[in-house]
DSSP file (Angstrom, degrees, kcal/mol; ACC not computed):
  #  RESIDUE AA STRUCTURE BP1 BP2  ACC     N-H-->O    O-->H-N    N-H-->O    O-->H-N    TCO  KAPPA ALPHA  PHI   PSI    X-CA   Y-CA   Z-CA
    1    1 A X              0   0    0      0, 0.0     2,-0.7     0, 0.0    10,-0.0   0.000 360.0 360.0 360.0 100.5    0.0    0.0    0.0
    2    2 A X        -     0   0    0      2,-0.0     2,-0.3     8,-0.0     0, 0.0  -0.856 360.0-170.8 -91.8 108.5    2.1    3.4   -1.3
    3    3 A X        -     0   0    0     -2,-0.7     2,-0.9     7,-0.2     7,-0.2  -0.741  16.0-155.6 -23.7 113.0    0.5    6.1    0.6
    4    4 A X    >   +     0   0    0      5,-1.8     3,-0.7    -2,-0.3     5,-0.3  -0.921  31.2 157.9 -78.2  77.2    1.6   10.0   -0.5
    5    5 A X  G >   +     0   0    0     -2,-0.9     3,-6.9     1,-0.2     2,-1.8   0.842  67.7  49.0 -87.3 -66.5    0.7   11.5    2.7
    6    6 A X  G 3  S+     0   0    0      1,-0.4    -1,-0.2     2,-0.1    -2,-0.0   0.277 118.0  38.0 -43.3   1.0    3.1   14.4    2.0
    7    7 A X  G <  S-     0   0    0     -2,-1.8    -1,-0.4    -3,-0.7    -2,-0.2   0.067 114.9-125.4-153.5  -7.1    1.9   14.9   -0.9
    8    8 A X    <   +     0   0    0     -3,-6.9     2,-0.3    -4,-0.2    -3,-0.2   0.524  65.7 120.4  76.2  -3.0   -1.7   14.1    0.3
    9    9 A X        -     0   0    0     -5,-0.3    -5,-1.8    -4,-0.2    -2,-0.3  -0.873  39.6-167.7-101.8 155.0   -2.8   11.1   -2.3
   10   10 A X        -     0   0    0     -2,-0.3    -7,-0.2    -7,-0.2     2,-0.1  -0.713  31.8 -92.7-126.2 162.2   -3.8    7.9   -1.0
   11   11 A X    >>  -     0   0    0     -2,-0.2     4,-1.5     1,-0.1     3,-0.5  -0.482  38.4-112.1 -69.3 160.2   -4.2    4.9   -2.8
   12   12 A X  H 3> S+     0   0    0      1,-0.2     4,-1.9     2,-0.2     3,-0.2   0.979 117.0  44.7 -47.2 -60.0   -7.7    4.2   -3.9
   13   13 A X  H 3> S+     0   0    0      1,-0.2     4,-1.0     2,-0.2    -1,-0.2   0.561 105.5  60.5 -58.8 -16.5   -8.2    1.1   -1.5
   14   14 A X  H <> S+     0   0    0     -3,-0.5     4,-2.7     3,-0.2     3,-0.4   0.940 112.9  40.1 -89.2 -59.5   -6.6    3.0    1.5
   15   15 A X  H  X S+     0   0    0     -4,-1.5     4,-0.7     2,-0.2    -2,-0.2   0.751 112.0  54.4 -48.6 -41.6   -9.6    5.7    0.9
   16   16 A X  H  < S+     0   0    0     -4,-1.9    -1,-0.2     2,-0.2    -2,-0.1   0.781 111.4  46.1 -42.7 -57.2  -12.1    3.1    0.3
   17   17 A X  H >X S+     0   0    0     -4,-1.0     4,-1.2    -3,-0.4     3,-0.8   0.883 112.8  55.3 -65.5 -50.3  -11.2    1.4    3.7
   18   18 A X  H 3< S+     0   0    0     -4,-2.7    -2,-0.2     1,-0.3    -1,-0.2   0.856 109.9  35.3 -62.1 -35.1  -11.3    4.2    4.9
   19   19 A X  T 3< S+     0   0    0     -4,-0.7     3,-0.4     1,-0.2    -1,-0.3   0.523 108.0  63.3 -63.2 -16.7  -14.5    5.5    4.2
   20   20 A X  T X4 S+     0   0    0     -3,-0.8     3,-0.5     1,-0.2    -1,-0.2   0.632 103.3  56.6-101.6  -6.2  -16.1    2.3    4.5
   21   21 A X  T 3< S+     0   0    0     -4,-1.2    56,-1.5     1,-0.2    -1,-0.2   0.187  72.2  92.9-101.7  19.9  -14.8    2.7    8.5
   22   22 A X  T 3  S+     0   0    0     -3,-0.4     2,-0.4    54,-0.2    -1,-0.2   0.620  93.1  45.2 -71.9 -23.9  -16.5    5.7    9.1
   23   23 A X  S <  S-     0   0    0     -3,-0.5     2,-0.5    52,-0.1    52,-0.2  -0.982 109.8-111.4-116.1 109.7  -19.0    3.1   10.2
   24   24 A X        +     0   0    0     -2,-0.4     2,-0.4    50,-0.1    52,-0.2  -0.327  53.7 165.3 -73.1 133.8  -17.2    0.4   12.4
   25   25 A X  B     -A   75   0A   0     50,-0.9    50,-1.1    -2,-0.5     2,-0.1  -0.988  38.5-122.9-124.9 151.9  -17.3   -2.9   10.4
   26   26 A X    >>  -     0   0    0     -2,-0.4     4,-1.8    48,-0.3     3,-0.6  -0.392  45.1 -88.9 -67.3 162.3  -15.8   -5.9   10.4
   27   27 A X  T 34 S+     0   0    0     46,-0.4     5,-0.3     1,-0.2     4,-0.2   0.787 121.0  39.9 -67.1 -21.1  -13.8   -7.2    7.2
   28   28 A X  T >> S+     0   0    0      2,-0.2     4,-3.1     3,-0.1     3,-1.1   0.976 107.9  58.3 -80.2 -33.6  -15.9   -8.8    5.3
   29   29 A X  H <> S+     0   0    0     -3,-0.6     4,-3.5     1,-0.3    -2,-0.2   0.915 116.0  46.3 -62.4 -55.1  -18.8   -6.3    5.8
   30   30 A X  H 3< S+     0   0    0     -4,-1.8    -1,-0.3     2,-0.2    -2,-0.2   0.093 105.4  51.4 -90.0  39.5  -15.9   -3.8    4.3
   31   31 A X  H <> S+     0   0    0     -3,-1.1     4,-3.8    -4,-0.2     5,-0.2   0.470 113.1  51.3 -93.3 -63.3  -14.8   -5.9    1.4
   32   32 A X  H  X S+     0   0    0     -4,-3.1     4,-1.8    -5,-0.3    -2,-0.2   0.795 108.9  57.0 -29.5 -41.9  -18.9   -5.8    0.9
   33   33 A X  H  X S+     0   0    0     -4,-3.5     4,-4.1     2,-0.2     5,-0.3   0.977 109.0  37.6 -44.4 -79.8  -18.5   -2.0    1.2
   34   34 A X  H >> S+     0   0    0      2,-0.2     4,-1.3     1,-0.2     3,-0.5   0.999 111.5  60.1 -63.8 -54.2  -16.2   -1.4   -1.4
   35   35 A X  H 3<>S+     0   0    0     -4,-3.8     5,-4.1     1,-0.2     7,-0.4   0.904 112.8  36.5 -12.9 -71.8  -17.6   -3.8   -3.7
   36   36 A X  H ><5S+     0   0    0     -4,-1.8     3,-0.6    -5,-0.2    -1,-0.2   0.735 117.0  53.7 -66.1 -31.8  -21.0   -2.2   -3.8
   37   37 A X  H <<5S+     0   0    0     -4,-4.1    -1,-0.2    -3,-0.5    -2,-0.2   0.980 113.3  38.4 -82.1 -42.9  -19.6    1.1   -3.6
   38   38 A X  T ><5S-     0   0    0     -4,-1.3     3,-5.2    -5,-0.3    -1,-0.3  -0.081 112.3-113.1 -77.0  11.7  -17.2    0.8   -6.7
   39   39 A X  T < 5S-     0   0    0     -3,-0.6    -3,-0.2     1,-0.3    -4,-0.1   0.803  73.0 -53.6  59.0  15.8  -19.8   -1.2   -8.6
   40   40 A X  T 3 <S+     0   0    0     -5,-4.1    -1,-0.3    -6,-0.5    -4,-0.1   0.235 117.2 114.7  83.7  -6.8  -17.6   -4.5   -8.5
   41   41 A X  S <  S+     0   0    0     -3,-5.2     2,-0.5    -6,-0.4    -2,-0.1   0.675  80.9  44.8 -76.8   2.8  -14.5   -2.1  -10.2
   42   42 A X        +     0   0    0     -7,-0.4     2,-0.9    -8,-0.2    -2,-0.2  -0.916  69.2 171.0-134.7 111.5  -12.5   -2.8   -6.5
   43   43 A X        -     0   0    0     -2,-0.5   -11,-0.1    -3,-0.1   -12,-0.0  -0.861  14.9-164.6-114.8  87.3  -12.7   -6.2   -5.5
   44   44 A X        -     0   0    0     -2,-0.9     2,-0.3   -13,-0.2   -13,-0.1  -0.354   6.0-147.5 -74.7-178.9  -10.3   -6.8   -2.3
   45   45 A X     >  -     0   0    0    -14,-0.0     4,-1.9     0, 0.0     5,-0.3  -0.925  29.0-101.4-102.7 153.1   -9.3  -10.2   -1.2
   46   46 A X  H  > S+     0   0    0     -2,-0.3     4,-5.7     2,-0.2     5,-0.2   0.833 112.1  48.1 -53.6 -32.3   -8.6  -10.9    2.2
   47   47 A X  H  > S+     0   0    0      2,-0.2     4,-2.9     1,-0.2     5,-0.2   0.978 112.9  52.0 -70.6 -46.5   -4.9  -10.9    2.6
   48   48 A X  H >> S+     0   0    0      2,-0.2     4,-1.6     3,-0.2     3,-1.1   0.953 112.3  48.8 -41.3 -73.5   -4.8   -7.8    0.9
   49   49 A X  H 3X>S+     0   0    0     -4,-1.9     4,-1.5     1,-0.3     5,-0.5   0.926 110.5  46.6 -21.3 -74.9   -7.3   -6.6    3.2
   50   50 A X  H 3<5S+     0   0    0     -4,-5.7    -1,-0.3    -5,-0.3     4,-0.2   0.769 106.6  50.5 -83.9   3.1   -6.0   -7.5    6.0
   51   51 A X  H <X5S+     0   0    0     -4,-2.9     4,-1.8    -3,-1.1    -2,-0.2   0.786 109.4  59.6 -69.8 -33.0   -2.5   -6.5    5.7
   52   52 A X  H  X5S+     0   0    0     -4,-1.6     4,-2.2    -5,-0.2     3,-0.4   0.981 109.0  45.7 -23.7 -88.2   -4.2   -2.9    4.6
   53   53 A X  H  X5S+     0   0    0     -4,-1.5     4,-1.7     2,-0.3    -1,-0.2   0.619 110.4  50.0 -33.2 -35.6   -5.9   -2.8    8.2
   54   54 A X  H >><S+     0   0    0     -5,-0.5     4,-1.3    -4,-0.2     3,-0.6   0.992 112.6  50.4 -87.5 -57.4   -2.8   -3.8   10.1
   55   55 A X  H 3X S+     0   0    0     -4,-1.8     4,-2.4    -3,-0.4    -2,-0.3   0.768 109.8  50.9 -33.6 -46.8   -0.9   -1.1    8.3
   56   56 A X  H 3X>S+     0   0    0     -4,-2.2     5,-2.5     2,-0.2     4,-0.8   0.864 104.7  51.4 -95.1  -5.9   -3.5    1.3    9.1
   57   57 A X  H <<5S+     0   0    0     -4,-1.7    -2,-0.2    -3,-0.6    -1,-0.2   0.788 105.8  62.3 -48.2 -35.8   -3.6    0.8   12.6
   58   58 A X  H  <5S+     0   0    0     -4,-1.3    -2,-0.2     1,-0.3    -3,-0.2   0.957 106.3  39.7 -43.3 -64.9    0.0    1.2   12.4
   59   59 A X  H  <5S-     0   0    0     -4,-2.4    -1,-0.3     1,-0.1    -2,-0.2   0.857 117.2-121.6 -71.6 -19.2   -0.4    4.6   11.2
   60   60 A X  T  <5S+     0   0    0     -4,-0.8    21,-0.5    -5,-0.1    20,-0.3   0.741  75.8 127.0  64.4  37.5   -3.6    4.9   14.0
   61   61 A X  S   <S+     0   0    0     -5,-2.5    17,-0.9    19,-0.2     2,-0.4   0.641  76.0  18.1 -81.3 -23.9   -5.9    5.8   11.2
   62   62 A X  E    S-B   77   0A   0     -6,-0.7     2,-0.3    15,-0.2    15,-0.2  -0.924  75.3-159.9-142.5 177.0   -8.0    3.3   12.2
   63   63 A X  E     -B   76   0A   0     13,-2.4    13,-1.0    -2,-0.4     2,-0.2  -0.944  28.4-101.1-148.4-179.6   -8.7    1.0   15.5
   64   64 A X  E     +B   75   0A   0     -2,-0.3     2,-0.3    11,-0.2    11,-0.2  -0.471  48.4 170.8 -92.7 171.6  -10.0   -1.9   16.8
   65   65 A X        +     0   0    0      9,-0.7     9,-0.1    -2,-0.2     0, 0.0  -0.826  36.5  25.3-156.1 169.4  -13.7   -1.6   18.7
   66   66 A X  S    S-     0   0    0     -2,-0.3     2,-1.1     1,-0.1     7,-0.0   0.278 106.3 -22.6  93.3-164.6  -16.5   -3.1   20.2
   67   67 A X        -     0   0    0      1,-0.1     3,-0.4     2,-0.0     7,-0.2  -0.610  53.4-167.8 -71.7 108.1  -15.8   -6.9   21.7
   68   68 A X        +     0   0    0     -2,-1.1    -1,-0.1     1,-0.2     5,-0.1   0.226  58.2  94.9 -66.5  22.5  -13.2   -8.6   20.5
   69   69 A X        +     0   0    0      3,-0.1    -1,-0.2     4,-0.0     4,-0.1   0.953  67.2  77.1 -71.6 -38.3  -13.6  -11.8   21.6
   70   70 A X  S    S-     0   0    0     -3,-0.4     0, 0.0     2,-0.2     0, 0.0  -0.109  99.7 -86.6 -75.5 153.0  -15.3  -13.4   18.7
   71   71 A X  S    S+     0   0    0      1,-0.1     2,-0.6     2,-0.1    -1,-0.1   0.915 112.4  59.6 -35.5 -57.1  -13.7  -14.7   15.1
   72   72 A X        -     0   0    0      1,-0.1     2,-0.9   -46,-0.1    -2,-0.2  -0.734  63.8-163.5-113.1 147.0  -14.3  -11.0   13.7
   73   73 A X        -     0   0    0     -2,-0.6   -46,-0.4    -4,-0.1    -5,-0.1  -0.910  11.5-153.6-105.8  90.6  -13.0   -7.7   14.9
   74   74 A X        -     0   0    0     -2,-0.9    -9,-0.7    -7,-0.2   -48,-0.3  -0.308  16.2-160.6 -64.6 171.0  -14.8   -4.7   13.6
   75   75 A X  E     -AB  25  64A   0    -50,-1.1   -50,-0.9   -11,-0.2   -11,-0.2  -0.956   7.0-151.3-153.2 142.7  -12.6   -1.2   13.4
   76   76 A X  E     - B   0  63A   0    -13,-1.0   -13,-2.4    -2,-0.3   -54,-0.2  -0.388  26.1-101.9-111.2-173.7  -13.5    2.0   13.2
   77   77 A X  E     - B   0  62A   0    -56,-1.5   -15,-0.2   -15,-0.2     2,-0.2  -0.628  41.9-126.0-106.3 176.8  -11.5    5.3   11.5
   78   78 A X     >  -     0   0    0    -17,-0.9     4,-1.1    -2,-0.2     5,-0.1  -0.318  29.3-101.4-126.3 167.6   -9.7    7.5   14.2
   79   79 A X  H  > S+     0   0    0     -2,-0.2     4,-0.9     2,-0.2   -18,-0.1   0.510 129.6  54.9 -79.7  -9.4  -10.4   11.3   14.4
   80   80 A X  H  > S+     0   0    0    -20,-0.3     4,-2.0     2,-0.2   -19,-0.2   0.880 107.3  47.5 -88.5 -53.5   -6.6   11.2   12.4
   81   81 A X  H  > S+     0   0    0    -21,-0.5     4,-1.2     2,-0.3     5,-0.4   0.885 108.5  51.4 -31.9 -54.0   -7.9    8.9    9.7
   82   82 A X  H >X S+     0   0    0     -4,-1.1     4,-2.9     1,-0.2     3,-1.4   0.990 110.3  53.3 -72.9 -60.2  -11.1   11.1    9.3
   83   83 A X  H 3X S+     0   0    0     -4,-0.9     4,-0.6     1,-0.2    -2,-0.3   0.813 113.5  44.2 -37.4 -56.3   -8.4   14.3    8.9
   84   84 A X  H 3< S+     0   0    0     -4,-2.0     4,-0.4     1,-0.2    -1,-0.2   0.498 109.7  50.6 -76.6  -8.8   -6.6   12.3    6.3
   85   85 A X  H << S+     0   0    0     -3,-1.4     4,-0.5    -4,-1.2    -1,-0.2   0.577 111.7  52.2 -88.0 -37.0   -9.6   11.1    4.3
   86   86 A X  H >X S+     0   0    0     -4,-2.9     4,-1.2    -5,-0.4     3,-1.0   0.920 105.6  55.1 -73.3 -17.0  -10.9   14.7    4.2
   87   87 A X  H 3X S+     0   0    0     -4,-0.6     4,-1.2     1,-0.4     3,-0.2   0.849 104.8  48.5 -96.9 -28.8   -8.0   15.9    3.0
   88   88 A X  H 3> S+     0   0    0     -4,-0.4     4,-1.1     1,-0.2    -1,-0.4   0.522 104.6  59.1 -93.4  19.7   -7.8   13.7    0.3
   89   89 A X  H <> S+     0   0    0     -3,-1.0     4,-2.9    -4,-0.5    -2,-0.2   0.674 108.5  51.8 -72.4 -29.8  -11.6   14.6   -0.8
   90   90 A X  H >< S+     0   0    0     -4,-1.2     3,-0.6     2,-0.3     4,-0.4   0.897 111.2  40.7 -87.7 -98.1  -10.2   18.0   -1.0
   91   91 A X  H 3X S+     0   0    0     -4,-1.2     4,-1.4     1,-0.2    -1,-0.2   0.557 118.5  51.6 -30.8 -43.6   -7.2   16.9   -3.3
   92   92 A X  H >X S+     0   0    0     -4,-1.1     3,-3.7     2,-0.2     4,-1.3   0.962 110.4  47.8 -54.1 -70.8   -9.9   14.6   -5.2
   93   93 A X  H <X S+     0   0    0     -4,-2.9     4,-2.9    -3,-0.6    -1,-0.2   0.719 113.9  49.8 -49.8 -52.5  -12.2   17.6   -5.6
   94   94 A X  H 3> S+     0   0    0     -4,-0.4     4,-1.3     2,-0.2    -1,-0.3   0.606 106.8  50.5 -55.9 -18.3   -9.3   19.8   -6.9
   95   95 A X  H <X S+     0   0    0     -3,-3.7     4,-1.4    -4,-1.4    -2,-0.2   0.894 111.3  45.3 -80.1 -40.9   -8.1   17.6   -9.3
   96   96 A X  H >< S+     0   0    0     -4,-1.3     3,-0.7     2,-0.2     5,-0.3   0.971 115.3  56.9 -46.4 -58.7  -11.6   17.0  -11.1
   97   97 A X  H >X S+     0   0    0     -4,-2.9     4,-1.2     1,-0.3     3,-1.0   0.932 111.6  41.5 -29.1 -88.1  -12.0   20.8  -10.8
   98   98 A X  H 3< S+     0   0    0     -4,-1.3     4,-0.4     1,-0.3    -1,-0.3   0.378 111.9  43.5 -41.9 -26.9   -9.3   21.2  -12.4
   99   99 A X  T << S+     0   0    0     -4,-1.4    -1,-0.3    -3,-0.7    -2,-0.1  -0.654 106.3  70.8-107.8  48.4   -9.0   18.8  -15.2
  100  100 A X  T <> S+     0   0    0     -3,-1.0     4,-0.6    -2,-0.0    -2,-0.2  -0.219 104.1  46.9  58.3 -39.2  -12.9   19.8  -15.9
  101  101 A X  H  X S+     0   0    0     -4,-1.2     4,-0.8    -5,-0.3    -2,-0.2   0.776 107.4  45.2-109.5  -5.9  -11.4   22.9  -16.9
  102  102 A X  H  4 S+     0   0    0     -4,-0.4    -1,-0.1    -5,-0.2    -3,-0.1   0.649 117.3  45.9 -83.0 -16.8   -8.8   22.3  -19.0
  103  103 A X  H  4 S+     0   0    0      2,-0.1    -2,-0.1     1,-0.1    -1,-0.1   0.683 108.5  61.8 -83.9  -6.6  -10.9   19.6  -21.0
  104  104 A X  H >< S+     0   0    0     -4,-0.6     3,-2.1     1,-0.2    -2,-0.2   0.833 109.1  45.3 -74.9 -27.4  -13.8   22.5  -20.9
  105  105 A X  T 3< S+     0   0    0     -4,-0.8    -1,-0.2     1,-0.3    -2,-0.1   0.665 107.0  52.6 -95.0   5.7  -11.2   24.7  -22.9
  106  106 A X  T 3         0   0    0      1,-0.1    -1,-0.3    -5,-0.0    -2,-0.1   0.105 360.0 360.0-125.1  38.0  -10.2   22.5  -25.2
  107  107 A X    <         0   0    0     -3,-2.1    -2,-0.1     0, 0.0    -1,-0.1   0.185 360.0 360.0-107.5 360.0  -13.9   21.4  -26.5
């Protein structure tokens, strides 16, 4: 997973995950997530997934919640996570902006 945080882009799946933890789920419930949200175009598997998850706990973008005793472990995004996911809506919004108006001047 290459992360730009200086530089403020995230990978698509790092955003995905993230969004889709705005809401605590467990991993399968956010493989479902991204599925549905992406139309089928992001299809994770688990090990990918869960090496994602352990990596962003690492950073503390996201955490664990609720009981863990049981087979699955929901996680939720962090109030740092939520800061870095807005920030790349912002970079998304500006790039569209932007490239919206350079293909508007060249129709």
């Amino acid at each position: 997973m290459k992360d730009n945080v200086k530089g403020g882009a995230l990978t698509e799946v790092t955003f995905f995950i993230l969004l889709a933890l705005h809401t605590p789920r467990h991993g399968y419930a956010i493989m479902q997530f991204i599925e549905e949200k992406t139309g089928g175009r992001l299809v994770l598997g688990a090990g990918s997934l869960y090496g994602a998850l352990n990596t962003l706990t690492e950073k503390k973008w996201i955490e664990p919640c609720g009981d863990s005793r049981g087979r699955t472990k929901e996680c939720r995004i962090t109030a740092e996570g939520r800061a870095i996911a807005q920030k790349e809506l912002c970079r998304l919004r500006d790039l569209v902006n932007t490239a919206s108006e350079i293909m508007e001047e060249q129709s």
